[in-house]
N, C-alpha and C positions, 0 to 999 in steps of 0.2 A: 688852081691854087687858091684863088680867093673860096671859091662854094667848101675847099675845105676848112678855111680858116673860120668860114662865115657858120660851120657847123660846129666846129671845136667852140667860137664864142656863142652860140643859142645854145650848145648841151650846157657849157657853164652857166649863163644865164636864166634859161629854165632850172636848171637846178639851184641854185640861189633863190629863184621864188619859190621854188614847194620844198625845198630840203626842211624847211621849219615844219611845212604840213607835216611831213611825213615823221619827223622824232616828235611832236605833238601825238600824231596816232599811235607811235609804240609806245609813248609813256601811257597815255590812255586805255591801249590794249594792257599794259600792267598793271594798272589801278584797278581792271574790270577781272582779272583772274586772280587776283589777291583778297577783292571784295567776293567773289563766289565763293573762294575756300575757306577765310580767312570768316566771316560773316554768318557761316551755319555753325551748329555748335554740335558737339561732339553726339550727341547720344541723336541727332535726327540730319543727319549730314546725307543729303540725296544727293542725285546725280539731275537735278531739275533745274539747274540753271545757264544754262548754255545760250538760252534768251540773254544773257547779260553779255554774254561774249559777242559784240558787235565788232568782229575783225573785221568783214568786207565794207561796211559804213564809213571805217574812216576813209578805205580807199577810192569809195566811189566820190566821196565829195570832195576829194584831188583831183580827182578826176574832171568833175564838172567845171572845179575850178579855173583846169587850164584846158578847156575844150575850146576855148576862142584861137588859141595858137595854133598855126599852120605851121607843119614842117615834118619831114620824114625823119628827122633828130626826136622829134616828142617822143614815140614810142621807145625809141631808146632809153635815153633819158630815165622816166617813169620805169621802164621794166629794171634798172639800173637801182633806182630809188627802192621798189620793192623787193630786191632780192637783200640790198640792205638792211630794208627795214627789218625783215624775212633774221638776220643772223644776228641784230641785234633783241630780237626777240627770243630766239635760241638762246642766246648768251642768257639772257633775264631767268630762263626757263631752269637751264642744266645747273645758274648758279644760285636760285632763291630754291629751287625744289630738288633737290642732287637723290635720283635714284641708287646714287651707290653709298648712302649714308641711311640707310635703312637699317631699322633698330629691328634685330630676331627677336629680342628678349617676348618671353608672352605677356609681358604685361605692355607692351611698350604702347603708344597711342595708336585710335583707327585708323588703318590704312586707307581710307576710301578714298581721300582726297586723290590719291595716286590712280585710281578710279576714276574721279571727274577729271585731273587731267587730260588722260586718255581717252575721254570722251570728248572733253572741249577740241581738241585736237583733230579727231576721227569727225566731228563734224564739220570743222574748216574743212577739211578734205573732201566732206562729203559736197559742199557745196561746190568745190572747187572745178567741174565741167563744166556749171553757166556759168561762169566766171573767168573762165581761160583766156577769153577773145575779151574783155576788159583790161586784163592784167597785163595780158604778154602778146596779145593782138597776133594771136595764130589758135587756129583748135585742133587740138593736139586729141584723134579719137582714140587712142590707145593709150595716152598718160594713165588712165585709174587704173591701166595693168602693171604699172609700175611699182616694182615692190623694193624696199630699201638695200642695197646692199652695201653694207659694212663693211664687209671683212677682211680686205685690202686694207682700209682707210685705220679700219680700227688696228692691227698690226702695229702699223704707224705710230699711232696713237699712245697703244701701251708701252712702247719704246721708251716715251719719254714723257708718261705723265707718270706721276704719283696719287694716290687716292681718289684718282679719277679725275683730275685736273691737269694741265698742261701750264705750266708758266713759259713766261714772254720767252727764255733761251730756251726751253725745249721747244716750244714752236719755231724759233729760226731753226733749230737740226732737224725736224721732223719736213717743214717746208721744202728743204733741201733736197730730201729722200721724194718729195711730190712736183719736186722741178724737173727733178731728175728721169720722167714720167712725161716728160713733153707736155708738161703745164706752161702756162703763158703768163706772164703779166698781165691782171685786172684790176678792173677798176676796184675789187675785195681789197685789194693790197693796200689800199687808202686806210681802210678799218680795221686793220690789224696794228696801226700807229698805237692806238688807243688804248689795246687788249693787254691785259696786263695776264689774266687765264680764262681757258676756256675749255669746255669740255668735249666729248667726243666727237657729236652733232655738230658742234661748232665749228669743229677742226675739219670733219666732212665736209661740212658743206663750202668751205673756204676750195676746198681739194676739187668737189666737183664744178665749180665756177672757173676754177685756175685749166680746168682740163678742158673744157668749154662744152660742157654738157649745158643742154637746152633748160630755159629756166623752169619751164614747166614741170621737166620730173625732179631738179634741184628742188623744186616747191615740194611736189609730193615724196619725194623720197624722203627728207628733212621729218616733214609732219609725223609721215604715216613711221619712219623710224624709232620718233621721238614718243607716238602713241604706242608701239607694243613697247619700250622700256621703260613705261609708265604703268602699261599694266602689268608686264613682268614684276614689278618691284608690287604693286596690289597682291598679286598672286602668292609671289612670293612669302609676304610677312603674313598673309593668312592661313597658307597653308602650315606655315612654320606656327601660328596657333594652335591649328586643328590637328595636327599630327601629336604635338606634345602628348597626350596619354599615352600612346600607342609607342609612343618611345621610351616614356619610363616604365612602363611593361616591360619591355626588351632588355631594358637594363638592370631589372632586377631582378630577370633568368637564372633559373638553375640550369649552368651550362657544363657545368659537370657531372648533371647523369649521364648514366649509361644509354642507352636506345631502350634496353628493358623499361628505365625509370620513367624516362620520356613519354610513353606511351600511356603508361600508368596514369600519369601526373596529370597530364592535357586530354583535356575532352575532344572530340571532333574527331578518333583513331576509330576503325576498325578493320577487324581481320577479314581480309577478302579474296575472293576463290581468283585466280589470273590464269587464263589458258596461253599454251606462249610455245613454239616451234622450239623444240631439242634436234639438235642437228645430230646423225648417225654415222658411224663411220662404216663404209662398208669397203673390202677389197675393188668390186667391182664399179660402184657409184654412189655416191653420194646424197642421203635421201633424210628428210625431218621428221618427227614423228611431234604428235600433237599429246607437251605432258599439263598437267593441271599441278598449281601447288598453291598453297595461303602464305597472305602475307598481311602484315599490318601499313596499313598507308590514311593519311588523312583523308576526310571524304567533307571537308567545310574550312573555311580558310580562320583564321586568328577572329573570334569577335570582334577585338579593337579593331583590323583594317577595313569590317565593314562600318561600324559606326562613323570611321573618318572617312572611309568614301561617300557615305550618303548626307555627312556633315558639308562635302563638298559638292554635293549635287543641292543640298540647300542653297548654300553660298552662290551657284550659277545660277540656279534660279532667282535668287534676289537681284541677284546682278543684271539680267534679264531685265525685271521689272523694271529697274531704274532707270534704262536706259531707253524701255518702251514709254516712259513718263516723264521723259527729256523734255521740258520746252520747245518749241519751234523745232524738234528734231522730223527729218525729212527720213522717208524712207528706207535711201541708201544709207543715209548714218545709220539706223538704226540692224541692217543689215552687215554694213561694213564694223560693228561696235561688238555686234555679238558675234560672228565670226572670230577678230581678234580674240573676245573673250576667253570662248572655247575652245582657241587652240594652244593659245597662250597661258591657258588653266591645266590643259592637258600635260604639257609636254612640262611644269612647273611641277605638276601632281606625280608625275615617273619622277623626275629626278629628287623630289621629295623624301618620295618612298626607298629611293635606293639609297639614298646617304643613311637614310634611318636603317633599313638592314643591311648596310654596308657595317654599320657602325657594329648592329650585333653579330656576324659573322668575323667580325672582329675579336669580339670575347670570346665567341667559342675557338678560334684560332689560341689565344691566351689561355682559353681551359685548358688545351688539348697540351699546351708546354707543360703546363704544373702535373701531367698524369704521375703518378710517380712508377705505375706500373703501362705496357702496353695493355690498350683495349680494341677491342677489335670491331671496326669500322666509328669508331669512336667519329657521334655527331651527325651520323648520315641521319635519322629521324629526325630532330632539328630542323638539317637542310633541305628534308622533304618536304617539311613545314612553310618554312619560309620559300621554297619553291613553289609551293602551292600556292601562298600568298601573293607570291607578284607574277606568278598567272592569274590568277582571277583579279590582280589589280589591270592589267593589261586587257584582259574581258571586259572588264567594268566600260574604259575606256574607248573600247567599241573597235579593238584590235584582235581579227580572227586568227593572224597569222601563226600565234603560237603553239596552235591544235598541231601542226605539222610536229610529228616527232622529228625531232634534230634540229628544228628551227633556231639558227640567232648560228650554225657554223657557217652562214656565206658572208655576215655581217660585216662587214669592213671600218672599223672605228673611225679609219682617217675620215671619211666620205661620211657614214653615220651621222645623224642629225645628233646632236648632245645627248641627248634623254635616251635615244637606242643604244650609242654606247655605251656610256654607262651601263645601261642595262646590261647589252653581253659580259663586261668587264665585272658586274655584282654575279652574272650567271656562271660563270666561269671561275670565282670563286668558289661558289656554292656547291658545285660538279665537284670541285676536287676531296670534299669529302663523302662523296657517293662512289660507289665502287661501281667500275663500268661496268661490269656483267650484272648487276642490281637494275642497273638503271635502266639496261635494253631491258629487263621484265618489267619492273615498277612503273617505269615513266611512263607509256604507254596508259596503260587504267589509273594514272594520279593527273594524266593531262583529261582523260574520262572524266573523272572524278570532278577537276576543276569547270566543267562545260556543265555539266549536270546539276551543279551546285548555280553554276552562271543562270542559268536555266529557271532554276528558283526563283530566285530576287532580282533578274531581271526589272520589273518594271521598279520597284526601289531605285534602281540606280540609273533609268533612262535619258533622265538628264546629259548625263557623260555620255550614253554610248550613243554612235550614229545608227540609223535603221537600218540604214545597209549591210553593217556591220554584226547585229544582230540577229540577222536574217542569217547572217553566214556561219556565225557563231550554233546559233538552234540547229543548224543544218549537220555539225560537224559530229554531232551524238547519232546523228544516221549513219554517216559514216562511219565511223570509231565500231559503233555494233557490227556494222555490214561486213567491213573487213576482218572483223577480229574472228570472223567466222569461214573466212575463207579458206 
């Protein structure tokens, strides 16, 4: 009884001595990512300051501070301190920089900063292996496999926030729903007195301390969370610039030609020979016969969607540089920075695309009401069009799979990562004004078409694509000939 009492009074009393260090260091880790952003000015804003970001500084010199004290309480204690510190710095983060107030307009200001967030961030983390057995006094060798996961917590979350913020009564009902979860009473629950709102990250990470996950992936799952919807929301408002031509093109389609006019009208069409199996009907068996016929189909995708592809292979490349001219960046950050980059660019740049020809698959649905007479396959060129274009957007990006004729019917939305669905759900629009018996001949030599062209420009857009991916892609015009000859 007493060695318990005697620990219950040394965790409060150590904590009463460094509770001050410790909100000293997060007010000072806020002055020092206010002065990064906040200090470069608009037209030369790099990502070269992460030397200024002295996170683990403050905490080593707690550290030394109470290195004289004996007791198997201290590492408590301290690791108790910084997971603290840890969600008042969330809090600072989701409410002075709110990824979900992101301005689309194009003129709205540079998004970089959202950029050096996600860097500032992706380097605490990076440094965060030699520093495990400081912080949380265990070395955890698999924590930097720790990847965030949300999407429980966030459920929760959207239940009962508004605009991306949770107030003090939607956190008691959202709490409820994470108690209910075999969450325990912690010592978090002290700092939730205080919290008037808090955003999503903030509300996780309360979640995963109440469930008593280790502090170590609490740490990284927090960061490395907070770093892709940092650079989600970069990606996001740039692409939402770089896109803009290529959208008011589409909207100011003539989408009440005919297919005759269509082809007329747009460059990039020609009439091309297709060999393709006619099935025979015979009493005895069943047998194909090999006919030949022309057709018109696209053989180069929309100008506009290459200038914004390779608009966005500029933009990963600059992005690159910045973060290869990081201050004091190490390595792994610079490894773990471009990784997010590119995948986070990637899967931003699909769903991009698809709200834009979501949007015009739109109007031509709207042409197709006002006909006043029927026409016949009214729009399938169009949609051949724009088929063409988000396979060779999906090429670009270093995705082979598409060459498979039929690709995208085993796709399962539920499961689908965002950006594939979507994708089937704009494909799947676009099919339905293609006539199926067009499309088993077409499809075929317009997914050719699409490889051949990929084939082209290639090194233009290598940025995006992976080599692996490339390699599989060049491979598929082997095949596409080999069989079509079969």
């Amino acid at each position: 009884m007493f060695e318990v009492l005697f620990g219950v009074a040394f965790r409060k009393r150590t904590r009463d001595l460094v509770q001050t260090s410790f909100e000293t260091a997060v007010e000072a880790m806020k002055q020092e990512v206010q002065t990064c952003i906040h200090t470069v000015s608009e037209s030369s804003r790099r990502l070269d300051r992460l030397s200024c970001i002295r996170f683990y500084d403050f905490f080593d010199s707690i550290h030394t501070k109470v290195a004289g004290l004996k007791s198997k309480e201290l590492q408590r204690v301290l690791m108790e301190e910084y997971i603290r510190s840890l969600f008042k710095f969330v809090l600072f983060l989701e409410a002075q920089y709110s990824y979900h107030s992101i301005q689309m307009d194009i003129n709205s200001p540079d998004s970089s900063y959202f950029l050096l967030l996600a860097n500032i961030l992706t380097g605490i983390v990076s440094e965060f292996p030699s520093r495990v057995v400081s912080l949380f006094g265990e070395q955890t060798e698999d924590v930097m496999q720790t990847k965030s996961i949300v999407a429980m917590d966030q459920a929760i979350f959207e239940r009962y926030a508004e605009q991306g913020s949770m107030t003090a009564s939607g956190l008691v009902k959202a709490l409820e729903e994470v108690d209910s979860m075999q969450a325990t009473i912690s010592f978090i629950d002290e700092e939730l007195d205080a919290v008037r709102s808090l955003g999503l990250f903030g509300f996780h990470l309360v979640a995963l301390v109440k469930r008593g996950e280790s502090y170590p992936v609490v740490f990284v799952r927090i960061f490395r969370g907070l770093a892709v919807k940092y650079c989600e929301a970069w990606a996001k408002q740039l692409l939402q610039q770089k896109i803009q031509p290529l959208k008011e093109i589409l909207q100011v389609e003539h989408y009440d030609q005919t297919n005759e006019e269509w082809i007329v009208s747009h460059e990039g069409w020609s009439e091309q020979v297709i060999e393709h199996d006619f099935p025979i009907d015979d009493e005895e068996e069943e047998d194909e016969e090999m006919v030949t016929e022309k057709a018109w189909l696209p053989w180069c995708e929309t100008p506009t969607i290459s200038s914004f592809l390779f608009s966005c292979c500029y933009a990963l490349d600059e992005a690159y540089r910045l973060v290869r001219q990081t201050t004091g960046a190490n390595t792994l950050h610079h490894q773990l920075m471009q990784e997010l980059i590119r995948q986070v660019l990637i899967e931003q740049l699909t769903l991009t695309s698809v709200d834009v020809y979501d949007e015009a698959v739109t109007c031509v649905v709207t042409a197709k009401g006002k006909q006043r007479t029927s026409v016949l396959n009214f729009g399938e060129c169009c949609m051949l069009q724009f088929l063409f274009d988000m396979y060779f957007v999906r090429a670009t990006l270093g995705f082979s799979d598409f060459v498979r004729f039929g690709w995208g019917d085993e796709i399962d939305p539920k499961t689908a990562s965002p950006s594939l669905a979507r994708l089937k759900y704009l494909f799947d629009r676009m099919h339905d004004f293609v006539d199926p018996v067009d499309w088993e001949i077409y499809g075929p030599q317009l997914i050719e078409n699409v490889v051949v062209q990929f084939r082209k420009s290639r090194l233009l857009f290598s940025s995006l694509s992976q080599a692996s991916d490339i390699n599989e892609i060049s491979k598929c015009i082997f095949f596409l000939y080999y069989f079509s000859f079969l």
